[in-house]
VEXKOL-342463 format. One line per 10 residues: number of its first residue (from 1); their letters; for each residue x, y, z of C-alpha. Coordinates in steps of 0.02 Angstrom, whole numbers, always signed. Example, Ala and Ser with C-alpha at 12.3 -4.5 7.8 and 13.67 -1.06 7.14 Angstrom:
2
1	AS	+615,-225,+390 | +684,-53,+357
// end
This chain:
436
1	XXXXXXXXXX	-1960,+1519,+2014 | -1954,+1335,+2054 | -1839,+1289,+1906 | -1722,+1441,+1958 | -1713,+1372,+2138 | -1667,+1194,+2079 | -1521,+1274,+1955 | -1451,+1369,+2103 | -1467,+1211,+2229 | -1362,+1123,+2066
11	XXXXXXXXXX	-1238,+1265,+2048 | -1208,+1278,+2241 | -1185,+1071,+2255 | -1067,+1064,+2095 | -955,+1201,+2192 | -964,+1136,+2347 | -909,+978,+2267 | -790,+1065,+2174 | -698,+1158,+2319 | -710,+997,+2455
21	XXXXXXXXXX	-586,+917,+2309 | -484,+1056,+2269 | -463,+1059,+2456 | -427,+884,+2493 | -315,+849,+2351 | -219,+1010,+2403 | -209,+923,+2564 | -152,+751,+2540 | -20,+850,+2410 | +59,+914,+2548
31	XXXXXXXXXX	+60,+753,+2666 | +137,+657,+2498 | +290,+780,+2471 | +322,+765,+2665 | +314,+570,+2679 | +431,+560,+2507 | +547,+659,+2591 | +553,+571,+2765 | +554,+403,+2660 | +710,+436,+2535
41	XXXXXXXXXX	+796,+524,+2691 | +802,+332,+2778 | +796,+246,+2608 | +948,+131,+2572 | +1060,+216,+2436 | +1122,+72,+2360 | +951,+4,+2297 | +957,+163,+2171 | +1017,+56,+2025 | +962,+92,+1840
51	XXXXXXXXXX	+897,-85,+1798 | +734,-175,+1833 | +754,-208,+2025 | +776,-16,+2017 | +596,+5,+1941 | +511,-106,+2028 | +600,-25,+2188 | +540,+148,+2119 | +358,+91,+2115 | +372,+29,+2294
61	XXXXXXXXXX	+432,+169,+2360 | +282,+275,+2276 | +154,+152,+2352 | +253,+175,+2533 | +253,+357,+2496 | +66,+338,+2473 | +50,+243,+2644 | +129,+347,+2755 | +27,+500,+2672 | -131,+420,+2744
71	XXXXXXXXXX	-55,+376,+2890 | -15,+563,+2935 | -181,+617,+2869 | -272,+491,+2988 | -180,+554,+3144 | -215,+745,+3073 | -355,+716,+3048 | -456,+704,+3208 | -359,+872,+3284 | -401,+953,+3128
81	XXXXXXXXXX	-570,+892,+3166 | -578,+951,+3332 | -498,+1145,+3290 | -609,+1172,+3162 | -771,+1148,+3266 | -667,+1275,+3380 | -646,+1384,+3245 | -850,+1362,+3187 | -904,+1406,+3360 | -787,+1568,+3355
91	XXXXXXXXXX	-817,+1637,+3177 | -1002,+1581,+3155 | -1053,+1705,+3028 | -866,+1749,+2930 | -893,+1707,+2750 | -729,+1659,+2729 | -719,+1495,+2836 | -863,+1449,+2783 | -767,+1328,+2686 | -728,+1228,+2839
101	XXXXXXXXXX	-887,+1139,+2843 | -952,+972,+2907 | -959,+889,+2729 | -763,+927,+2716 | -749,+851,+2866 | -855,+701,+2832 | -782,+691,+2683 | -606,+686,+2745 | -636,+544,+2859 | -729,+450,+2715
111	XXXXXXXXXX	-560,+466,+2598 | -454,+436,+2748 | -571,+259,+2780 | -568,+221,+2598 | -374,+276,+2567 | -332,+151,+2717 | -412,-9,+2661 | -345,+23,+2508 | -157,+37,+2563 | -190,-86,+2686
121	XXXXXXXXXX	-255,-233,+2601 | -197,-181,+2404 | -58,-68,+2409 | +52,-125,+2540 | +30,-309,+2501 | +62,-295,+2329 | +230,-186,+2348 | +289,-317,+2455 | +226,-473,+2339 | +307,-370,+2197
131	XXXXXXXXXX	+444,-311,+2274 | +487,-494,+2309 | +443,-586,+2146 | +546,-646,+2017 | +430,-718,+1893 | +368,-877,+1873 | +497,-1029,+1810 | +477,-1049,+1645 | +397,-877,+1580 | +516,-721,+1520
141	XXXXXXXXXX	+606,-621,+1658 | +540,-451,+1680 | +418,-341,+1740 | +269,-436,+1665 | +334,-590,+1727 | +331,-498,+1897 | +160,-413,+1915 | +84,-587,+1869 | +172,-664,+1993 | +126,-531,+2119
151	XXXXXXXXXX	-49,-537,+2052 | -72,-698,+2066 | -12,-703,+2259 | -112,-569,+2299 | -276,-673,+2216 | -209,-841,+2334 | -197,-711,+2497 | -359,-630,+2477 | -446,-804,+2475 | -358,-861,+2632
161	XXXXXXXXXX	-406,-696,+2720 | -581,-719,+2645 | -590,-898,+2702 | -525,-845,+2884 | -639,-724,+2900 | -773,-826,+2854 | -731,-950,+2978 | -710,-850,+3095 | -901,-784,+3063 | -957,-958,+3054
171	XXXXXXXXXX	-880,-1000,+3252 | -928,-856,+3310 | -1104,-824,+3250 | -1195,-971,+3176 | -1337,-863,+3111 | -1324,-911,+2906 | -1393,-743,+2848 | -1237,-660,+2957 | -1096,-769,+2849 | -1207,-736,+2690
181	XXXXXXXXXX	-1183,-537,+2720 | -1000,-546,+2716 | -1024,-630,+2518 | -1066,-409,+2512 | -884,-361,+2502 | -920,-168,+2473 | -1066,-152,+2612 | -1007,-296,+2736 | -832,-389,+2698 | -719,-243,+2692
191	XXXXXXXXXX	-793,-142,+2834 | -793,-297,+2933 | -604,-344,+2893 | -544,-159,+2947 | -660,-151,+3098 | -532,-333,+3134 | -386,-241,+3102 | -448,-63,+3195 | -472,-197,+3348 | -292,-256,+3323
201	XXXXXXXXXX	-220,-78,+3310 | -318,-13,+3486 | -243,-215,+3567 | -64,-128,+3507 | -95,+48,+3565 | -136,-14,+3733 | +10,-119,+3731 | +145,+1,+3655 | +97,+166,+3735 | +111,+125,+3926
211	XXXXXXXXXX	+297,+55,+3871 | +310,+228,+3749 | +254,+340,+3920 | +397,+265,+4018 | +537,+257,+3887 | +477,+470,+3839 | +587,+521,+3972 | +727,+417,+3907 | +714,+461,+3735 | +701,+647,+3796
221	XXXXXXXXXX	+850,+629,+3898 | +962,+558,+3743 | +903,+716,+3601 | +925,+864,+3732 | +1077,+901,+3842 | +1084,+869,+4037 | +1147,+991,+4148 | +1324,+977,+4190 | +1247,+972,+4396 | +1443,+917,+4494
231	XXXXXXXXXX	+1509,+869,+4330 | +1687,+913,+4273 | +1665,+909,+4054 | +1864,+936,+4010 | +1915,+809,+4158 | +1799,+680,+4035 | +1872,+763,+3884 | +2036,+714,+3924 | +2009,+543,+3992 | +1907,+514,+3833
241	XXXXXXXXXX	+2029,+586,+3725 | +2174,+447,+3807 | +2077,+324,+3795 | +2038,+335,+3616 | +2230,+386,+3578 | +2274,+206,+3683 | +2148,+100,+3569 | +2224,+180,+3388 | +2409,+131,+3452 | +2332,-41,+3514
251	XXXXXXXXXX	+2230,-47,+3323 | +2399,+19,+3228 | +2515,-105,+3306 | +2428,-255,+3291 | +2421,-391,+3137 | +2313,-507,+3072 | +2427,-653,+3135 | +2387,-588,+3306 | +2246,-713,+3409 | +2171,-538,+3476
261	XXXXXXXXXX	+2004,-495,+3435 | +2041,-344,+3309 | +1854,-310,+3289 | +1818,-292,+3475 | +1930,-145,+3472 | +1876,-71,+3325 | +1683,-81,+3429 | +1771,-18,+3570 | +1842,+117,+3477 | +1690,+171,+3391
271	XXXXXXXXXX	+1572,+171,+3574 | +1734,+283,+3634 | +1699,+400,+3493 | +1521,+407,+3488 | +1554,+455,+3699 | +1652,+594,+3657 | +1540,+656,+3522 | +1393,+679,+3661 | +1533,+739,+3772 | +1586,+886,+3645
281	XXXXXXXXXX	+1395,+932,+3631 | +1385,+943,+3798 | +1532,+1062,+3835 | +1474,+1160,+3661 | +1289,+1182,+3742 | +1259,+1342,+3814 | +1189,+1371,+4002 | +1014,+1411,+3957 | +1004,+1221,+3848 | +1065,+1129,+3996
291	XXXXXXXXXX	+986,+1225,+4140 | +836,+1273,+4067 | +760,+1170,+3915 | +805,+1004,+3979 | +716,+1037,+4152 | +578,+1123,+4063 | +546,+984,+3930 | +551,+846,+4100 | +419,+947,+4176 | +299,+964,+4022
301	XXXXXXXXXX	+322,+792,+3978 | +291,+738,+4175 | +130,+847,+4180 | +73,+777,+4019 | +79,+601,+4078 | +6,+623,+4225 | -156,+735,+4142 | -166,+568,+4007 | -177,+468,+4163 | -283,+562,+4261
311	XXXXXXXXXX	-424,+574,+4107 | -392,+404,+4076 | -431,+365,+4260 | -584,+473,+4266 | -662,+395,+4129 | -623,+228,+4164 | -728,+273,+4333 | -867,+366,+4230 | -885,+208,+4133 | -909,+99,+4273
321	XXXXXXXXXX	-1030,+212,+4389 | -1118,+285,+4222 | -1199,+169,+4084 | -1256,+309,+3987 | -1059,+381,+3979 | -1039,+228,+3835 | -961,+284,+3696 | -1094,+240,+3591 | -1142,+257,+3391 | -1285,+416,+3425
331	XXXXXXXXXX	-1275,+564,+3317 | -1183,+707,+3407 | -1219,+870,+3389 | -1109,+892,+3256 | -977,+990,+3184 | -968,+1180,+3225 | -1143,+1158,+3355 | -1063,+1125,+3510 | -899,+1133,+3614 | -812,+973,+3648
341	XXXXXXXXXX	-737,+1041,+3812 | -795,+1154,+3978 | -629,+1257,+3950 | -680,+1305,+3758 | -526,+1322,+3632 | -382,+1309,+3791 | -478,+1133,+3840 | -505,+1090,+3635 | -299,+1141,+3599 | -257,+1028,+3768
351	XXXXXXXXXX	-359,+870,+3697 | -232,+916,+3526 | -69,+894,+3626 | -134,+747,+3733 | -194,+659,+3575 | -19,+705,+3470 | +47,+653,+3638 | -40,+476,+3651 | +17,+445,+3430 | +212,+467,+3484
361	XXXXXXXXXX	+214,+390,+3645 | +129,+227,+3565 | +255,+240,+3434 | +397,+264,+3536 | +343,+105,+3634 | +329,-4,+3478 | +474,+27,+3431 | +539,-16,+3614 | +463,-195,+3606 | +596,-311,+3574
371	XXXXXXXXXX	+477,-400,+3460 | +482,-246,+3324 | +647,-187,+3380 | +736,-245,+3202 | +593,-125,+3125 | +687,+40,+3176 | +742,+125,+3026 | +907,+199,+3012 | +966,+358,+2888 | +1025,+291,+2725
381	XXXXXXXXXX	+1014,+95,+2795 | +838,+50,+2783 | +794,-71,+2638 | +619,-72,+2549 | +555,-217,+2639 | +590,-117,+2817 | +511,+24,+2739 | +348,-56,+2693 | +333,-148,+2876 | +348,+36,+2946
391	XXXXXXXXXX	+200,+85,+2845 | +106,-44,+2891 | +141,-25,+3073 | +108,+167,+3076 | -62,+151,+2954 | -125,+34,+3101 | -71,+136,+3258 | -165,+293,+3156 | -309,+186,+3105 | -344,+142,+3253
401	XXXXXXXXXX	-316,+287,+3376 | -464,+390,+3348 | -564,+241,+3396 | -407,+225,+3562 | -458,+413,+3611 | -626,+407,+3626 | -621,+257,+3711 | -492,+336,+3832 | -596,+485,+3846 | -461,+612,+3749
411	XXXXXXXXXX	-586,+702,+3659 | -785,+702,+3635 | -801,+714,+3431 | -970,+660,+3360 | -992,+662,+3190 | -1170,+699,+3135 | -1232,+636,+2965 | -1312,+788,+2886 | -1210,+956,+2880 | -1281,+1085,+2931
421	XXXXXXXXXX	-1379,+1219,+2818 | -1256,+1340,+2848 | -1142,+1222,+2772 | -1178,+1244,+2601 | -1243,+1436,+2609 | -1251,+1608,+2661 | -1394,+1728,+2649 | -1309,+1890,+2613 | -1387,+2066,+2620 | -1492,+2066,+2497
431	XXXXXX	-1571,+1901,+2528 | -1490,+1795,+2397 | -1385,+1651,+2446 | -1188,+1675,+2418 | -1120,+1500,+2328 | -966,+1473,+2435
// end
């Protein structure tokens, strides 16, 4: 009876095991066919050459690809998180969700840990080492030549990041046994380095996303259409459309022997273009876009900011009255045990939108810094090395913002160790248990 217990335990693990990475790899499928397709949408056409540089660009582009994957996943992943202990505490008994377990879950964020020190201190440095290299003077051009160049730089970095780190140990704490630890680059190194760079991601969020929650209304204000409030559209039409007519006769007869600044006009004429453009949206708009989604879309985005603000505010104040209101390392209750909010799924969905809310607002303000302004991308402009710095940039805004939330107080996700029994089976009818 024992031995037939201990074969069942087995054949309920290997399928568990089984299904968890059938699931994830259907996942992270998805994320990779979506972030090719945003990627080749800004990707510079002319780097599509048949010739080395086009290989080498091909294999960056993968490794980017593979980046921005993880990046998505590690923003989905703590909503996902969130809605399916929603969805536990709903459907506590359906068979069919039992799939949606806390070992997926753990072992989601596990991948999504392990997937992001990967890109970020293998991937993305060597698609930008070897997107760079030419080979070494003296050896044969091509792609060997390359990788051992870009091997070979990425040997020379990771001892200067090794060496900073352990001098920065070595000022900080003087204990030897604490520098000795970090010669454990699986257990102590690695987690150390990314709890560095999770620091520098939540220093960036809370410097981009108060600029991102002011420029939201102007970056709102530029995608939908304003209402035409005292406004006369064809008056603009037509002064627009004389204008432009006035700057092609000015373009036309002009020559190069002229001492006028021919490309000034040519801006000018462009700007006058690109006014009329929004211009002819405007007039083609109909009444319930400009008098109803813009105002709509103000409000929502108004109310959102100020609920971020107020929560933001409240635990701030929590923080300071209550010790015990630390967001500390405990075991919560788990996944699928408790609600994280008063207001059930409505209070669960509204931590969703504040926390999707809080990932585009902090990217909307890095991009706003003038510092990482040259890092927009543009449609069918952006080169490689662009590309890679935007993966970079977005894998440490997502690394780092479920550590930002619930240190802001967006959500109240504790991730217990040990799944639940439920997690792994059923006892059905007849008192057997059900492998899922």
């Amino acid at each position: 009876m024992e031995a037939q217990d201990e074969v069942s335990a087995r054949e309920q693990h290997f399928h568990s095991q089984v299904r968890e990475s059938t699931i994830c790899f259907l996942l992270f499928a998805i994320l990779y066919i979506v972030s090719y397709f945003i990627i080749t949408r800004y990707k510079r056409k002319s780097d599509e050459q048949e010739d080395e540089d086009a290989i080498v660009n091909r294999i960056s582009l993968f490794l980017c690809t593979f980046t921005l994957a993880v990046s998505a996943g590690a923003v989905l992943l703590l909503p996902f998180s969130i809605i399916s202990n929603e969805i536990l505490l709903s459907f506590p008994h359906n068979y069919y969700i039992q799939w949606l377990n806390g070992s997926l879950i753990h072992g989601l964020w596990n991948l999504a840990s392990l997937f992001s020190n990967l890109c970020l201190f293998v991937l993305m440095p060597f698609a930008f080492f070897f997107l760079e290299s030419e080979g070494f003077a003296g050896l044969k051009k091509g792609l060997r030549a390359r990788i051992l160049e870009t091997l070979v730089m990425l040997l020379l970095l990771a001892l200067l990041v090794l060496g900073m780190v352990w001098v920065a140990s070595a000022l900080v704490d003087k204990d030897a046994a604490s520098r000795e630890s970090l010669y454990d680059l699986w257990e102590f190194y690695l987690p150390y380095l990314y709890s560095c760079v999770s620091l520098m991601g939540c220093l960036l969020l809370l410097l981009c996303t108060p600029v991102g929650l002011s420029r939201m209304f102007a970056v709102m204000g530029q995608l939908l259409v304003k209402p035409a409030i005292l406004e006369d559209l064809d008056e603009q039409m037509y002064i627009v459309a004389l204008e432009e007519e006035a700057l092609q006769r000015r373009l036309a007869g002009l020559s190069s022997s002229v001492d006028y600044n021919v490309m000034e006009l040519e801006q000018e004429l462009e700007n006058v273009k690109i006014f009329k453009t929004k211009l002819e949206r405007r007039k083609k708009a109909s009444a319930w876009e400009r008098n109803l989604v813009y105002p709509a879309v103000m409000v929502l985005l108004l109310i959102e900011t100020s609920i971020s603000v107020l929560l933001v505010a409240c635990n701030i104040l929590c923080l300071l009255v209550d010790e015990t209101a630390m967001p500390k390392g405990t075991r919560g209750p788990g996944i699928g045990n408790a609600s994280l909010s008063a207001f059930g799924f409505v209070g669960a969905a509204l931590e969703i939108i504040l926390i999707f809310y809080l990932m585009v607002s902090s990217v909307v303000g890095f991009y706003s810094l003038r510092f990482f302004g040259d890092f927009i991308p543009k449609k069918d402009d952006t080169t490689m090395t662009k590309i890679i710095g935007n993966c970079v940039s977005l894998l440490v805004l997502s690394s780092a913002l479920p550590v930002m939330s619930r240190t802001l107080g967006l959500h109240k996700l504790h991730l217990s160790r040990a799944p639940r029994e439920s997690d792994t089976a059923k006892p059905s009818a007849n008192g057997h248990q059900k492998v899922l």
